[in-house]
SEKEKOL-118171 format. One record per atom (N, C-alpha, C, O): x, y, z; residue in three letters. Coordinates in steps of 0.1 Angstrom, whole numbers, padded with zeros to 4 digits, always signed. Layout:
XYZAla...
END
This chain:
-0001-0221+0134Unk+0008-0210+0130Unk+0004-0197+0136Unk+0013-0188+0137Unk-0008-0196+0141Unk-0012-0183+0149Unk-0006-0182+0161Unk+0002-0173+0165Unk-0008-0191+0166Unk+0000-0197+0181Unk+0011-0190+0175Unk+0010-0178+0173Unk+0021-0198+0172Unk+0035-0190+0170Unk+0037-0180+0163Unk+0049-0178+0160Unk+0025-0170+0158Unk+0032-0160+0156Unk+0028-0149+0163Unk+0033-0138+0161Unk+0018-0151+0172Unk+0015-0146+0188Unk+0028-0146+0196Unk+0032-0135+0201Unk+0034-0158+0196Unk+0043-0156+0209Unk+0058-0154+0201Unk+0069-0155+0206Unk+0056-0150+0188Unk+0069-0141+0181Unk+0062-0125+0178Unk+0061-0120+0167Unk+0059-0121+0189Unk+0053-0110+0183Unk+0063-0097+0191Unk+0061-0085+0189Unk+0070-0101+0200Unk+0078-0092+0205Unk+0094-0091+0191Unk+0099-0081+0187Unk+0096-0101+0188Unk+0104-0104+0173Unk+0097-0094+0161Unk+0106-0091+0153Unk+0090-0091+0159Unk+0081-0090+0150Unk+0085-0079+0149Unk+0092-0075+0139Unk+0081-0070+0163Unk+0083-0056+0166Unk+0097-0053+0166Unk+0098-0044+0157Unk+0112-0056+0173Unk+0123-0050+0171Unk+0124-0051+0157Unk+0128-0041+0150Unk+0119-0065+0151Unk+0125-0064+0135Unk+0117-0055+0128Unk+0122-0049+0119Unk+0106-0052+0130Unk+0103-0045+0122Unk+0109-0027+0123Unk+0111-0020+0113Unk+0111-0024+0136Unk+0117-0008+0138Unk+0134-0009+0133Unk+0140+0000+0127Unk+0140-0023+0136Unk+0151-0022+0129Unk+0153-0017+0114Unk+0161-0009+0110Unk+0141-0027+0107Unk+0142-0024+0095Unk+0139-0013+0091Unk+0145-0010+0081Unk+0133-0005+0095Unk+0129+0009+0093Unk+0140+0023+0094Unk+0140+0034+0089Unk+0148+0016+0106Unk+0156+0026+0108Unk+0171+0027+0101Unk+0178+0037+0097Unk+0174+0010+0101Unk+0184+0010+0092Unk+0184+0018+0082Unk+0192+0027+0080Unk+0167+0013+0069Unk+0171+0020+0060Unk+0177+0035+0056Unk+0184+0038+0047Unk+0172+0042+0067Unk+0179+0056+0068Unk+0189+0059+0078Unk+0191+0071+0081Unk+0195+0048+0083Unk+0203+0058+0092Unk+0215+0064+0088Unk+0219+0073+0096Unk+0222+0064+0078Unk+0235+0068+0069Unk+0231+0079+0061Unk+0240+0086+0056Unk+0215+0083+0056Unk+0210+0092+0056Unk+0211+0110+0060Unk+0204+0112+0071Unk+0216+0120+0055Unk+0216+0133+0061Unk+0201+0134+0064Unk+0200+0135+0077Unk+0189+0135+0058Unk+0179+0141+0061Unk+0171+0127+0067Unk+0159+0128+0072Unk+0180+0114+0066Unk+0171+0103+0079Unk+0155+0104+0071Unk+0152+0106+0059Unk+0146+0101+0085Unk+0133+0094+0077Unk+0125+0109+0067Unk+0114+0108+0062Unk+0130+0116+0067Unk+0126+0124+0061Unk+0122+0125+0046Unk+0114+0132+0040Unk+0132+0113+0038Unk+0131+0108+0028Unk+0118+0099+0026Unk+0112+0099+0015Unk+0114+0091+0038Unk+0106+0084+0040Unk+0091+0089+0028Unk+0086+0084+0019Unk+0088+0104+0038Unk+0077+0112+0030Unk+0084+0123+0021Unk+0075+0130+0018Unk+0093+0126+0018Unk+0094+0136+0009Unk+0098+0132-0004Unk+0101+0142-0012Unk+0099+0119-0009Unk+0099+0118-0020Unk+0085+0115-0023Unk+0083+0118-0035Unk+0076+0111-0018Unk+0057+0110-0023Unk+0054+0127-0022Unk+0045+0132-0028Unk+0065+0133-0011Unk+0053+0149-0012Unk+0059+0154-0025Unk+0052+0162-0032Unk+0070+0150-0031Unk+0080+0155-0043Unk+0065+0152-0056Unk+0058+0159-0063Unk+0067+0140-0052Unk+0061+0134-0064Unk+0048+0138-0067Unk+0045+0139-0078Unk+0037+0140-0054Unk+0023+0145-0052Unk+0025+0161-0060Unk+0017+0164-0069Unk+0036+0170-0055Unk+0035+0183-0064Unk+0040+0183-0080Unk+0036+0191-0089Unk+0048+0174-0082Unk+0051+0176-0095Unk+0038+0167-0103Unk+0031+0171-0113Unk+0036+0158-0097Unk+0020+0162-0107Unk+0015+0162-0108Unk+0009+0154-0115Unk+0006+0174-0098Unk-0002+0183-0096Unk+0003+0194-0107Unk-0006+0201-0112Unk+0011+0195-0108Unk+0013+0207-0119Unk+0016+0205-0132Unk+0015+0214-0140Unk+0021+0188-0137Unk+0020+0184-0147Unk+0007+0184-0154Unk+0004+0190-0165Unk-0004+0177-0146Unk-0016+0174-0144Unk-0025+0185-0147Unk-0034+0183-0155Unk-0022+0197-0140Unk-0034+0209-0143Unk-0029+0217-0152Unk-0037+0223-0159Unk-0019+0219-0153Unk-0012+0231-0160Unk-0009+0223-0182Unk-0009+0230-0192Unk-0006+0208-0181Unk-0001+0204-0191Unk-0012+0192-0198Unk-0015+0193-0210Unk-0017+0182-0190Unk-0027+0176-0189Unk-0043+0184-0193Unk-0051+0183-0202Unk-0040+0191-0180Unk-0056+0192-0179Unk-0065+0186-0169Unk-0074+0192-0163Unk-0061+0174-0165Unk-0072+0169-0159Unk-0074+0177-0147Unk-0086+0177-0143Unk-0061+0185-0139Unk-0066+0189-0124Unk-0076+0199-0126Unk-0085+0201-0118Unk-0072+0206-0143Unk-0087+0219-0141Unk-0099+0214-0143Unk-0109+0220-0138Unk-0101+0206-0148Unk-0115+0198-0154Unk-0118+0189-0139Unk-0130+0184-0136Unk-0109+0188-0132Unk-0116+0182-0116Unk-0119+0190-0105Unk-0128+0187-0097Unk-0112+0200-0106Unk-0112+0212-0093Unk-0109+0221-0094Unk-0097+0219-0097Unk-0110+0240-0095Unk-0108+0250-0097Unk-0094+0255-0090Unk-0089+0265-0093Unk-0089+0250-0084Unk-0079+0252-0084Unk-0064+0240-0082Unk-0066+0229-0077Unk-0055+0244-0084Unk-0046+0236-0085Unk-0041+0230-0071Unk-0036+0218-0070Unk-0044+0239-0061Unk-0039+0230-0045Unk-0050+0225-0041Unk-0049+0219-0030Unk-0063+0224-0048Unk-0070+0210-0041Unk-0071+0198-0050Unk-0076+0187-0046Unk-0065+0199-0063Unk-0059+0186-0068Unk-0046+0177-0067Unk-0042+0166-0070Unk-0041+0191-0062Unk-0030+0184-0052Unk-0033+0177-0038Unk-0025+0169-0033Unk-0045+0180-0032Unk-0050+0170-0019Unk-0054+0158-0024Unk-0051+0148-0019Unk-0061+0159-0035Unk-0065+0151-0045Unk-0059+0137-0046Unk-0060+0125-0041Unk-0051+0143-0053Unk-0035+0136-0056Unk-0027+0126-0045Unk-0026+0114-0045Unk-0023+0137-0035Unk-0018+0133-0026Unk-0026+0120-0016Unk-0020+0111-0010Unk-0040+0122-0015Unk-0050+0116-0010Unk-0044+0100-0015Unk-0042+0091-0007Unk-0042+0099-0030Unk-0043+0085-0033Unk-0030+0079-0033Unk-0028+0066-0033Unk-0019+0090-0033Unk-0008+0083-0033Unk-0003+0081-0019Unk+0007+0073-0019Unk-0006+0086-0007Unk+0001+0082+0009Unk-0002+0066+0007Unk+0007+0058+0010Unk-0017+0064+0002Unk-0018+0044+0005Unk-0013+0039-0007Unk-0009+0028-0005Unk-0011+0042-0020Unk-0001+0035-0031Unk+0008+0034-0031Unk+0012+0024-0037Unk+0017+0042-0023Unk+0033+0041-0022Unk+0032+0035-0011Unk+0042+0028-0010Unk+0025+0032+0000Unk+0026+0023+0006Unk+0027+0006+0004Unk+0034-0004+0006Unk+0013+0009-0003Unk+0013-0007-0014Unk+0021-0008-0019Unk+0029-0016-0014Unk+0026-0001-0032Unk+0042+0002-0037Unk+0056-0003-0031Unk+0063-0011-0035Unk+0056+0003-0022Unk+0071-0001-0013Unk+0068-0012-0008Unk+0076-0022-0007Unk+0055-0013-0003Unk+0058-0029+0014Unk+0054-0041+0002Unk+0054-0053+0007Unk+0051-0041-0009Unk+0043-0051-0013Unk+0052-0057-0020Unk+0052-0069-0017Unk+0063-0052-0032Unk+0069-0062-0036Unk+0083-0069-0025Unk+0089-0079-0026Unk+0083-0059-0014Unk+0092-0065-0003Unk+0083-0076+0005Unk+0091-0085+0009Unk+0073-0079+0008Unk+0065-0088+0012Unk+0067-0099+0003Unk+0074-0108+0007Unk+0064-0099-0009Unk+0065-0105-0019Unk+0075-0118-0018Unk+0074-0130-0021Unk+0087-0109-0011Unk+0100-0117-0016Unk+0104-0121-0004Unk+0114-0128-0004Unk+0097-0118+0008Unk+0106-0114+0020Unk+0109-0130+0029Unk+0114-0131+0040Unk+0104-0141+0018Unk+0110-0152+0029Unk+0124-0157+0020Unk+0132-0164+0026Unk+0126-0156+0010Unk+0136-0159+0001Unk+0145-0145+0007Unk+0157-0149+0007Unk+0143-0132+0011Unk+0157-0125+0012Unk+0156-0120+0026Unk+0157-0108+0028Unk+0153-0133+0039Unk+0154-0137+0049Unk+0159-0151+0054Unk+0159-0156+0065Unk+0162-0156+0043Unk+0171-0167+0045Unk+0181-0170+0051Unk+0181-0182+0056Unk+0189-0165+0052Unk+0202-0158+0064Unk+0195-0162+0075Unk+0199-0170+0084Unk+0185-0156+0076Unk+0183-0152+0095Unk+0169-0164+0100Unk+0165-0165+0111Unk+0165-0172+0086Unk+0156-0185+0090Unk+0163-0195+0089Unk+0157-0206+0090Unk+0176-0197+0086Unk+0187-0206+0088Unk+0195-0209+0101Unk+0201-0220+0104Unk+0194-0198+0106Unk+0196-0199+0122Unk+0189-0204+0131Unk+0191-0215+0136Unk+0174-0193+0134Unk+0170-0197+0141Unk+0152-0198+0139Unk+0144-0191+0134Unk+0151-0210+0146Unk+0134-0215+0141Unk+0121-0203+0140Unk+0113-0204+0149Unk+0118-0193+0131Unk+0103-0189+0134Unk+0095-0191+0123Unk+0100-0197+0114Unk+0080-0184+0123Unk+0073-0190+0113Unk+0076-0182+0100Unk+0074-0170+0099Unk+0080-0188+0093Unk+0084-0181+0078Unk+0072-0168+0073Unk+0075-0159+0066Unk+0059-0172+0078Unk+0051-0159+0076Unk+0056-0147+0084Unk+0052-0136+0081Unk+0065-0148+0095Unk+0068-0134+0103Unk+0072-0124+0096Unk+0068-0112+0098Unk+0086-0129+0081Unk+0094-0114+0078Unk+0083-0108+0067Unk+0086-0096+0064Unk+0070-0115+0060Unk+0058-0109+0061Unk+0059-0098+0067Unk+0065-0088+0066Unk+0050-0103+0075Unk+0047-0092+0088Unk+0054-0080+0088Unk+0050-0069+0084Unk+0069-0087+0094Unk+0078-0073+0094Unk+0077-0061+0081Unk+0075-0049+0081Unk+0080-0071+0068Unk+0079-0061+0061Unk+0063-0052+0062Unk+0064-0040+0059Unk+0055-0054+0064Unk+0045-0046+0064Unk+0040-0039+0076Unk+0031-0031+0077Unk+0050-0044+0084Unk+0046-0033+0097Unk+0057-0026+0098Unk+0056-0019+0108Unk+0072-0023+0090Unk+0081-0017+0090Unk+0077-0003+0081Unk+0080+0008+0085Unk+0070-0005+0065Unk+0064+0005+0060Unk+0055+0013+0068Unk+0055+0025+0065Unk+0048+0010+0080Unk+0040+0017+0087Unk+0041+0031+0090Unk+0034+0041+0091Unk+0055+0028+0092Unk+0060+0046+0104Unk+0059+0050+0089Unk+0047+0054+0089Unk+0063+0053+0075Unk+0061+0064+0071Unk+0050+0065+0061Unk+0049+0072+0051Unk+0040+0054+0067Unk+0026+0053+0063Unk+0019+0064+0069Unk+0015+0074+0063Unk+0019+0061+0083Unk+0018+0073+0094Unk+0019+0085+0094Unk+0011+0094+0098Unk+0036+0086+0086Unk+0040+0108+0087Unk+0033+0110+0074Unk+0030+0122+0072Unk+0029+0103+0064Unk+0024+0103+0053Unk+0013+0113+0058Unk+0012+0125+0057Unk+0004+0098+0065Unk-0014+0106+0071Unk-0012+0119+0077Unk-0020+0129+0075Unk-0002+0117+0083Unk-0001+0130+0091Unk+0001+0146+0079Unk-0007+0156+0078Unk+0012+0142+0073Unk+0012+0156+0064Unk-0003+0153+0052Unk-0008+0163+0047Unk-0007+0146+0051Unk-0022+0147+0045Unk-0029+0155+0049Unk-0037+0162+0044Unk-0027+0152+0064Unk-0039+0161+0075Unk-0033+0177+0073Unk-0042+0185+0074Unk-0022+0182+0071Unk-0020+0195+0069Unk-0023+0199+0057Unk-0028+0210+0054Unk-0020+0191+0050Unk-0022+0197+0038Unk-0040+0200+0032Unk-0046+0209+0028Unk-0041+0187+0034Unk-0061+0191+0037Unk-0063+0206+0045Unk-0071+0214+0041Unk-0055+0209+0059Unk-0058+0223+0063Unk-0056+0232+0058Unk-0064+0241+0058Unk-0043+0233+0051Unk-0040+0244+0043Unk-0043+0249+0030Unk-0046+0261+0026Unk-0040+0239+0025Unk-0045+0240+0011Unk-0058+0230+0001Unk-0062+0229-0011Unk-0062+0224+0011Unk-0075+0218+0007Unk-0085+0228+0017Unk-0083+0237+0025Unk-0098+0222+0011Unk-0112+0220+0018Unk-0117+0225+0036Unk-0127+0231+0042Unk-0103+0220+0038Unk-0105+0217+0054Unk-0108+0206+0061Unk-0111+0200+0051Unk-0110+0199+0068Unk-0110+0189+0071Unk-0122+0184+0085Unk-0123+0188+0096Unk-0127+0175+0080Unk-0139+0171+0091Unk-0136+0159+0100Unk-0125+0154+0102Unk-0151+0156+0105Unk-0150+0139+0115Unk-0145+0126+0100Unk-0138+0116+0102Unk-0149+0130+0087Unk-0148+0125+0080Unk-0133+0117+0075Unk-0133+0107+0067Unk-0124+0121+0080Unk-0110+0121+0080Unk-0107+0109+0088Unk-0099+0100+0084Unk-0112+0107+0101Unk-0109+0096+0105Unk-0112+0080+0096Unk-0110+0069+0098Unk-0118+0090+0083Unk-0121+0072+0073Unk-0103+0068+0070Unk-0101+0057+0066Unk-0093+0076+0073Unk-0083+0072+0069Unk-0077+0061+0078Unk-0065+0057+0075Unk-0084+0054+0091Unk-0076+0052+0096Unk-0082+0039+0092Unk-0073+0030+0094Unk-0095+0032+0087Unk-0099+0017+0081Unk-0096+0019+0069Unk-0096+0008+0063Unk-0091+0029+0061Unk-0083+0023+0048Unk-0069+0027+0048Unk-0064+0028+0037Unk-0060+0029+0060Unk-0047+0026+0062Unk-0051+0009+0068Unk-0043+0000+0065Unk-0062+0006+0075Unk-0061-0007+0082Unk-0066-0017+0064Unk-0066-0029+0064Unk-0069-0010+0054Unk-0071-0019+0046Unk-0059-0025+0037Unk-0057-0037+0033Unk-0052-0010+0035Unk-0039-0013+0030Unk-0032-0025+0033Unk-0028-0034+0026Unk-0031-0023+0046Unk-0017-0031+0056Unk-0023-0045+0052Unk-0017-0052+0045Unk-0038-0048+0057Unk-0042-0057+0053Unk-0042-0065+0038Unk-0042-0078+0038Unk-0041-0059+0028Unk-0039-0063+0017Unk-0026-0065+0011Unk-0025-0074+0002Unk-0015-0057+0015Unk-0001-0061+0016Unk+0003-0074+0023Unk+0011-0080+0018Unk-0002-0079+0036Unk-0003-0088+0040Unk-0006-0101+0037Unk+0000-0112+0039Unk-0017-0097+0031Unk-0023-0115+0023Unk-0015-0116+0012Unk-0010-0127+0010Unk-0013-0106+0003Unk-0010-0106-0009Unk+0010-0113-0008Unk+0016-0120-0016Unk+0014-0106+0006Unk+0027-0113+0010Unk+0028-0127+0015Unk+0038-0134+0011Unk+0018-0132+0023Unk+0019-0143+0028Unk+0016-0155+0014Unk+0022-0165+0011Unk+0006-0148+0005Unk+0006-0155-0009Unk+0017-0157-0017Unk+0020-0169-0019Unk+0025-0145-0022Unk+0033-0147-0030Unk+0045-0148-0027Unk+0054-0150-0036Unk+0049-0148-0013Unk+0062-0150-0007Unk+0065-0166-0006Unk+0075-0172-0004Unk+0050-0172-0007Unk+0053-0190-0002Unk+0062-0195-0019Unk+0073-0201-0022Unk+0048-0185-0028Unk+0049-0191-0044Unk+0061-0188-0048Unk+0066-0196-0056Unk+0071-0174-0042Unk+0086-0170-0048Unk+0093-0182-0044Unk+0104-0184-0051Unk+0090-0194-0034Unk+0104-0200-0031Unk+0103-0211-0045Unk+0113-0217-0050Unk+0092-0212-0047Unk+0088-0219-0057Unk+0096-0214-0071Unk+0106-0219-0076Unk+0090-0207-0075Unk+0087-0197-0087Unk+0100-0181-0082Unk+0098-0174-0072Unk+0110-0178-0092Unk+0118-0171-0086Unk+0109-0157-0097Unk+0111-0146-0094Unk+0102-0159-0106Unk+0098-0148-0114Unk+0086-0138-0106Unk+0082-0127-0111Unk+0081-0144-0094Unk+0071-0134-0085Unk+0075-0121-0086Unk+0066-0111-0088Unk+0091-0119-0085Unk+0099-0107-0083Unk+0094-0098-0088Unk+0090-0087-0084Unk+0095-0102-0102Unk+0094-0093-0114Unk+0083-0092-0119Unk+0080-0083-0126Unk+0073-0104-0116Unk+0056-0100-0122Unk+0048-0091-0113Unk+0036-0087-0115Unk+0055-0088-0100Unk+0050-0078-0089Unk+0052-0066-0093Unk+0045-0056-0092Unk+0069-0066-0103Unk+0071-0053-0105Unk+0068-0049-0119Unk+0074-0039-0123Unk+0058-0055-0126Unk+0056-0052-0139Unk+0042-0048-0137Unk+0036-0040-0144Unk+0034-0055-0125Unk+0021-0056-0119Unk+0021-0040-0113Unk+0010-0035-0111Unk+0029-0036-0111Unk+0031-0021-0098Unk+0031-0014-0110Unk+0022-0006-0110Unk+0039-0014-0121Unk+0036-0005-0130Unk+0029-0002-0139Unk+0029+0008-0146Unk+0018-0015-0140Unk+0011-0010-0149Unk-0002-0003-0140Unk-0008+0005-0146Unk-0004-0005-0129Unk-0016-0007-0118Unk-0011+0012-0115Unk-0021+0019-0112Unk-0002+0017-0116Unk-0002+0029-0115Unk-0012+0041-0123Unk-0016+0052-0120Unk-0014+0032-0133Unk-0021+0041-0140Unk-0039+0037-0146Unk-0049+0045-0148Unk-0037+0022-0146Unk-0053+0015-0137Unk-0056+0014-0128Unk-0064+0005-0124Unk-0053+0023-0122Unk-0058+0030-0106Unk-0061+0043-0107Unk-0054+0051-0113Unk-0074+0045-0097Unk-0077+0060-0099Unk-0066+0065-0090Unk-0069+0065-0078Unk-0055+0069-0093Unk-0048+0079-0085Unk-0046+0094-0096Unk-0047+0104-0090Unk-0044+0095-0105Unk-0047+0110-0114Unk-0055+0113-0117Unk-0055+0124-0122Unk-0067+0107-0116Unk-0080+0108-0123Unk-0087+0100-0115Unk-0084+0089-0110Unk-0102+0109-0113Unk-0113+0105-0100Unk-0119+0095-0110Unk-0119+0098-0122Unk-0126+0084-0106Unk-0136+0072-0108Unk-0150+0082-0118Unk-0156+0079-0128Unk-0152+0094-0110Unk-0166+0100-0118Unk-0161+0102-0130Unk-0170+0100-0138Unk-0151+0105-0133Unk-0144+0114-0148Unk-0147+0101-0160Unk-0147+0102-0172Unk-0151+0090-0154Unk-0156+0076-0162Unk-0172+0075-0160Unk-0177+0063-0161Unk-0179+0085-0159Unk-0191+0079-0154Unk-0202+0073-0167Unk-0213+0067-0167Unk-0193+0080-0179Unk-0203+0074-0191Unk-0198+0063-0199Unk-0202+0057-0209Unk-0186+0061-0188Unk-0181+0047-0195Unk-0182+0034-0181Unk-0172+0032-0175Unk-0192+0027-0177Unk-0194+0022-0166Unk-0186+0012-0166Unk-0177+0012-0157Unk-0185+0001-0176Unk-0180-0006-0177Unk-0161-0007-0172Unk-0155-0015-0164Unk-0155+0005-0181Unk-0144+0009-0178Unk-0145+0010-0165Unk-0139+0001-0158Unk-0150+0021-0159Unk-0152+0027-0146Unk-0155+0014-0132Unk-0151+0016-0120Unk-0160+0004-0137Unk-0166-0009-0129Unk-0148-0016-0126Unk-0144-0018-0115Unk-0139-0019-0142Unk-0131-0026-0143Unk-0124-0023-0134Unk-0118-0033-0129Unk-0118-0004-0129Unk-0107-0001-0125Unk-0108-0003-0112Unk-0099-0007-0105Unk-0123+0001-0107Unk-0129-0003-0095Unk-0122-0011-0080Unk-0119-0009-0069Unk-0124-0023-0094Unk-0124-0036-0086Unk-0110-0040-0089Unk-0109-0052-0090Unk-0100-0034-0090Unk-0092-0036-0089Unk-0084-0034-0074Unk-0091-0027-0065Unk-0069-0039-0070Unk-0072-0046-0057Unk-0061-0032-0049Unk-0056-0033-0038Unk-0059-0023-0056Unk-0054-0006-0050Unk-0064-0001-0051Unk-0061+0008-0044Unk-0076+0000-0055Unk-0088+0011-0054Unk-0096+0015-0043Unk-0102+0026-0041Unk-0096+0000-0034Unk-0102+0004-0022Unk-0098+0011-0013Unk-0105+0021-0011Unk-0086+0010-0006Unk-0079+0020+0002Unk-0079+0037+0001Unk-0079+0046+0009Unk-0076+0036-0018Unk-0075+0047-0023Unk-0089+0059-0022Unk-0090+0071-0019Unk-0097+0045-0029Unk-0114+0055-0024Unk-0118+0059-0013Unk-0123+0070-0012Unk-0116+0050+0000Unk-0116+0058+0011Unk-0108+0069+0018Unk-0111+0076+0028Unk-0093+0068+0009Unk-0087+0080+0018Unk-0091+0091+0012Unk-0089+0101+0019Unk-0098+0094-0006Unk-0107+0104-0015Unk-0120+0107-0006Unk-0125+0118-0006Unk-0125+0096+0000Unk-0134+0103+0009Unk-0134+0107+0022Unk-0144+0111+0028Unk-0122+0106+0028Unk-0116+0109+0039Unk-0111+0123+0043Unk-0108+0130+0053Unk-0111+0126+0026Unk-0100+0143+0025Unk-0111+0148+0011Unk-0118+0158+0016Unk-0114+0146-0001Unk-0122+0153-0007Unk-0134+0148-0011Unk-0139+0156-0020Unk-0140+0138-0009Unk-0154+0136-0010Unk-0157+0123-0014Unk-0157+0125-0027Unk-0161+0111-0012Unk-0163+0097-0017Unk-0170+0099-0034Unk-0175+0110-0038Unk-0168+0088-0041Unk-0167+0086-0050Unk-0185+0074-0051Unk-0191+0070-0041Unk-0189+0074-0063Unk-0203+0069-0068Unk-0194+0053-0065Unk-0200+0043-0060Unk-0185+0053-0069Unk-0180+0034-0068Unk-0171+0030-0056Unk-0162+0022-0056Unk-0174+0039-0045Unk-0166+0037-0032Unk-0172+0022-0027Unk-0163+0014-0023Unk-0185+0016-0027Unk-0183+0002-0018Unk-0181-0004-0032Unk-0180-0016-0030Unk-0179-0003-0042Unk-0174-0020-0049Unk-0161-0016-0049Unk-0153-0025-0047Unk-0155-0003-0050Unk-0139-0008-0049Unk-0138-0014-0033Unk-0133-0025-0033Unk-0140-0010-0025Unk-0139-0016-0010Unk-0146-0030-0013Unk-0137-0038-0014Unk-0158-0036-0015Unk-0156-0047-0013Unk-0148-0056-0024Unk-0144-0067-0023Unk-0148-0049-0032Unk-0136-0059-0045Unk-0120-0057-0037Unk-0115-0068-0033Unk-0115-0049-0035Unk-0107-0050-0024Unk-0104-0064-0012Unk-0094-0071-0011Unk-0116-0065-0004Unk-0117-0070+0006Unk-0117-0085-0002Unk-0109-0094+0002Unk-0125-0088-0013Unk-0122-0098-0018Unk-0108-0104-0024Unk-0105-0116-0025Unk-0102-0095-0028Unk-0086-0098-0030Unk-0082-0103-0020Unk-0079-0115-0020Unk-0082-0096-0007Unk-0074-0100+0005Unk-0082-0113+0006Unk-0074-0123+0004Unk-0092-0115+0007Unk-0100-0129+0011Unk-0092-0139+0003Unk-0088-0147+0011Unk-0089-0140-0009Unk-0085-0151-0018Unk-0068-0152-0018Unk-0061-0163-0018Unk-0064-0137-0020Unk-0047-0137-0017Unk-0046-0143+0002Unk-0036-0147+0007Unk-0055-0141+0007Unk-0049-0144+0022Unk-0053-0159+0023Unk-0044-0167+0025Unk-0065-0163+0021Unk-0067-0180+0021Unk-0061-0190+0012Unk-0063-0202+0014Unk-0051-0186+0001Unk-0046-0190-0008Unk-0029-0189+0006Unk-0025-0199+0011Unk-0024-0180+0008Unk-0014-0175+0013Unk-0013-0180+0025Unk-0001-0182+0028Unk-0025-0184+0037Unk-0024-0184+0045Unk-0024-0205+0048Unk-0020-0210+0059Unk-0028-0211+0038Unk-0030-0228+0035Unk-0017-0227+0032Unk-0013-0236+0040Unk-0007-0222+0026Unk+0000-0226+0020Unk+0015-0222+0029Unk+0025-0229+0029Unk+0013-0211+0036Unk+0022-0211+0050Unk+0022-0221+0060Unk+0032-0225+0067Unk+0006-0227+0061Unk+0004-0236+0069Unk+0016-0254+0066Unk+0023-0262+0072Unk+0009-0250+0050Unk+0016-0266+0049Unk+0030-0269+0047Unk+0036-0279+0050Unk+0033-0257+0039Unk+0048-0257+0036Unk+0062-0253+0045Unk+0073-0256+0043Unk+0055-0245+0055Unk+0060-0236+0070Unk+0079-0242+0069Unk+0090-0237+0069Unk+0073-0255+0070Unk+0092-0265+0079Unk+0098-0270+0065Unk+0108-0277+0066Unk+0094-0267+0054Unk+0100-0272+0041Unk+0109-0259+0035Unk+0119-0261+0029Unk+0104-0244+0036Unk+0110-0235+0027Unk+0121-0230+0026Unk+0125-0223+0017Unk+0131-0233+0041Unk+0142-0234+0043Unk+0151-0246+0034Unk+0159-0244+0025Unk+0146-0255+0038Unk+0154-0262+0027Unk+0155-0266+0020Unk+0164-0274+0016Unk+0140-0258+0011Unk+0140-0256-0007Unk+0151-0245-0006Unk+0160-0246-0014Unk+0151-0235+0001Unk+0163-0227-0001Unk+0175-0229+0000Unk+0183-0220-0002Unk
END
């Protein structure tokens, strides 16, 4: 299956920029939308947060570096967010186009998670200004963003090649992905740093190791400062992918020439 998805890798790529561009091309403001509904969402609560909450003042003296804060954790969650429950699904709503013509059903995988990319990218990118402007400032340290963008992609991946074999199976994936995304929103340190738990370890251990925290911790130490539980959320991370990808990747192997015509 590696073999063929080496020599579909020029496939891989138009479909994946297709898909990306379609989504906006009928669009007035085009990919613009891409990052400006996460920068939308990164200010409104930052100011929910410090002004109504509380937590941004109890983390940082002022309100535009809990908005780097902020923003830090959400460029790789809405990434996870968007490419993951489309991975999820994406051999069942590529059916159409594996009925035609032969490739390895792990490819529209792929695509979906290399089509999130580009506005994974302008994401990092307005992070990097906003870190200049209104954060900290920014060091060599920043480059941590680019092994926890490579962790992201990586965990949307396994976690697609996994649950995309099980949807042709099981049509309820859909919806335990999207019940899974909402609650993980808020069992995830993205409003609140991992230290703000430090007298509750246990708690603090659980959220950890949960399978959005790694990426997240490193892009917090990338832009405002690593966290006391940065290697267990990375390697509890790394262990998701390990078990979502070897579970996902056996199971593309065996089932590969059958899921067509369970469909």
């Amino acid at each position: 299956m590696l073999r063929e998805l080496w020599a579909a890798r020029a496939l891989l790529v138009i479909l994946a920029r297709k898909d990306f561009y379609v989504r906006y091309r009928r669009t007035v403001l085009g990919v613009i939308w891409a990052v400006g509904v996460p920068l939308v969402q990164a200010v409104v609560l930052a100011i929910v947060f410090t002004h109504v909450v509380g937590i941004g003042r109890t983390y940082a003296s002022s309100q535009q570096a809990y908005a780097v804060f902020l923003y830090s954790a959400l460029v790789p969650w809405n990434y996870i967010a968007n490419a993951g429950p489309s991975a999820s699904t994406a051999i069942v709503d590529n059916v159409a186009l594996a009925g035609k013509i032969y490739f390895p059903r792990a490819l529209p995988v792929l695509v979906t998670a290399a089509s999130a990319i580009y506005p994974f990218a302008i994401g990092i990118v307005l992070l990097l200004l906003m870190s200049l402007v209104v954060g900290s400032g920014v060091g060599v340290s920043f480059l941590l963003v680019i092994p926890g963008a490579a962790l992201a992609v990586l965990f949307v991946v396994c976690v697609g090649l996994c649950l995309s074999a099980l949807h042709v199976y099981f049509r309820d994936i859909r919806y335990i992905v999207m019940a899974a995304l909402s609650v993980g929103f808020y069992v995830t340190p993205i409003i609140y740093p991992l230290g703000k738990l430090h007298a509750h370890h246990v708690l603090r251990d659980l959220i950890a190791i949960g399978p959005g925290s790694g990426p997240i911790e490193i892009f917090r130490a990338a832009t405002v400062g690593s966290d006391s539980a940065l290697a267990l959320a990375v390697s509890a991370c790394a262990a998701w992918c390990v078990a979502f990808g070897g579970i996902g990747f056996w199971l593309q192997c065996r089932r590969d020439r059958v899921f067509v015509d369970l469909l």
